[in-house]
C-alpha positions, 0 to 999 in steps of 0.5 A: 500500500503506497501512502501519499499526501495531496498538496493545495487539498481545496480545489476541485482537481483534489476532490477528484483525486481524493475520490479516485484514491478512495477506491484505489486497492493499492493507495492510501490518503494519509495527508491532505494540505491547505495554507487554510489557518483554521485547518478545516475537515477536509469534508467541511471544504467537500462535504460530499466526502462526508464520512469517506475520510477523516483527516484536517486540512493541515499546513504542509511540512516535508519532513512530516510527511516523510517521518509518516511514511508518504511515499508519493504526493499529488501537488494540486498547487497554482503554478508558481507555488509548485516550484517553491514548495516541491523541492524540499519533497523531492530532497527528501526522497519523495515521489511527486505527480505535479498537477501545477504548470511548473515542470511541463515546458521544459525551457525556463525561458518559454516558462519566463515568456508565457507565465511572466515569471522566472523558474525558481527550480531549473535543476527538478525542471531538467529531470521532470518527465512530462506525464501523458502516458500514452507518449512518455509511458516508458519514463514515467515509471522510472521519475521522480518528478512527473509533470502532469499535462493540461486539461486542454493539451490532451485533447490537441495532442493526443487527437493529432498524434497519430498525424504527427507521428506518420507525417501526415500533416502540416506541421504548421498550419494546425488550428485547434478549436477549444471549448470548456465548462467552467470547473476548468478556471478552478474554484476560485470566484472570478467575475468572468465566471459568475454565474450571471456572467457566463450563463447563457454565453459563449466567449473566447479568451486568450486567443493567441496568448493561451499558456497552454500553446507553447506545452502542445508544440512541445510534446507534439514536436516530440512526435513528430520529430520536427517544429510544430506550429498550432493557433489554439484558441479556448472557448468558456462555455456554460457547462459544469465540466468537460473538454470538446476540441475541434482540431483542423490540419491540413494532409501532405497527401489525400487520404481516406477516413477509412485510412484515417479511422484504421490509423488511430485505432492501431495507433492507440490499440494499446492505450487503455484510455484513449477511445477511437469511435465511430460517431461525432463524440460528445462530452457527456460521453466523456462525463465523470471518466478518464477515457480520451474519445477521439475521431476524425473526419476528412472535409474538402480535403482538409482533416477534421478531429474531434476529441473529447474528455472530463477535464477535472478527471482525464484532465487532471485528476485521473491522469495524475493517478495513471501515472502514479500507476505506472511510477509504482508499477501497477495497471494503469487502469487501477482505480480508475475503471 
């Protein structure tokens, strides 16, 4: 039984890791963190976890959690708060999945440009492994440190891999057309997510800015081996949760969707979480799992997938517990399924 600590145990991304590790054979929840100073029940914070878990929110220290045997910690910390809390964890020995963006771009100076601050922690940012299981799988066993990918990014990357892979596409001329409900701007109340405010509306934001551009490019040049360009732009809709991505690229050469369809599906025939089908996905399919549904489609000659996941769940949280699977080398599918 592997004991692991939660960092940052208020949002909802914890919650729904709490609730997947609950029913995990092979982990248990000995720690749950939060900077709150009256140390709340971790159920008084999520009441729905109301006699599931008998723990406090409480401040974090390393050298407590090591002194009570947590062998790994899910860090659901705000970017720029990951890199300075992590370190005295991994000095330590321990093992971290960090949900935060802090280790995914590997270049500090990609980091300093899209978030506006330096990187505090460039020796750990050398040695994380970005942590999307079905292209890094191999080095997340073996790390100490795993950067848990983007809601976003796993839509885009894992609905044109298989393209990238076989060089099958432009590399620059990629457009990823995003759409998410509002759980993905965290629990935290903003005025662009309040309810009167995003009720009933559809916006765009952060168009040509989003952070997550540069984290996509990264791991899909790793694919395919070669720069990749993508024009990424997120929609908020008014909707509790889920991801729907419209993906447009353009082919080096004609190609079928029969020859399209055949190509995903031996492309993920291994990846327990990725689900190639035949229909336009939709997002309630997707609902409160951690399963990937992708699909493709040629339009005038142009290639069109469409991917769909949980963002709180393939997102973040059911990710996040997909790799500690494979860190400590159960079956991905463990608490999962």
């Amino acid at each position: 039984m592997i004991r692991v600590a939660i960092l940052g145990g208020s949002g909802y991304t914890a919650l729904e890791l709490i609730k997947i590790l609950l029913r995990h054979p092979q982990a248990t929840i000995v720690a749950v963190t939060s900077r709150q100073a009256d140390s709340p029940r971790v159920d008084e914070v999520h009441p729905s976890l109301g006699k599931r878990l008998d723990l406090r929110l409480e401040p974090l220290d390393a050298g407590q959690l090591r002194a009570r045997g947590v062998q790994c910690v899910f860090g659901c910390l705000p970017h720029g708060a990951s890199m300075g809390s992590l370190p005295r964890l991994l000095e330590r020995g321990l093992r971290v999945v960090d949900l935060s963006a802090d280790y995914r771009l590997r270049d500090p100076n990609v980091y300093a440009e899209w978030y506006g601050e330096s990187h505090e922690d460039l020796a750990n940012l050398a040695q994380a492994v970005y942590g999307l299981p079905e292209v890094y799988g191999d080095e997340i066993a073996a790390a100490q440190l795993i950067a848990n990918p983007g809601c976003y990014p796993q839509t885009g990357i894992l609905g044109l891999a298989p393209l990238v892979a076989g060089k099958l596409i432009d590399p620059r001329t990629i457009i990823i057309d995003s759409k998410s409900g509002v759980s993905g701007a965290g629990r935290t109340p903003k005025l662009t997510t309040h309810f009167p405010e995003c009720n009933e509306s559809v916006s765009a934001y952060a168009v040509g800015t989003h952070r997550h551009t540069p984290e996509i490019e990264q791991v899909l040049a790793d694919i395919a081996g070669e720069p990749v360009e993508v024009i990424f732009t997120p929609h908020l809709i008014p909707m509790d949760r889920g991801i729907f991505s419209t993906i447009y690229a353009t082919p080096r050469r004609a190609m079928a969707e029969a020859e399209l369809m055949d190509l995903y599906r031996t492309y993920y025939a291994r990846a327990p979480f990725v689900r190639v089908v035949d229909h336009l996905p939709s997002t309630k399919h997707t609902l409160g799992t951690n399963y990937l549904d992708v699909t493709v489609r040629v339009v005038r000659g142009r290639v069109v997938v469409l991917a769909c996941e949980d963002n709180l769940i393939r997102g973040a949280s059911g990710v996040a517990v997909q790799n500690f699977n494979r860190m400590f080398g159960f079956d991905e599918r463990m608490g999962l399924e």
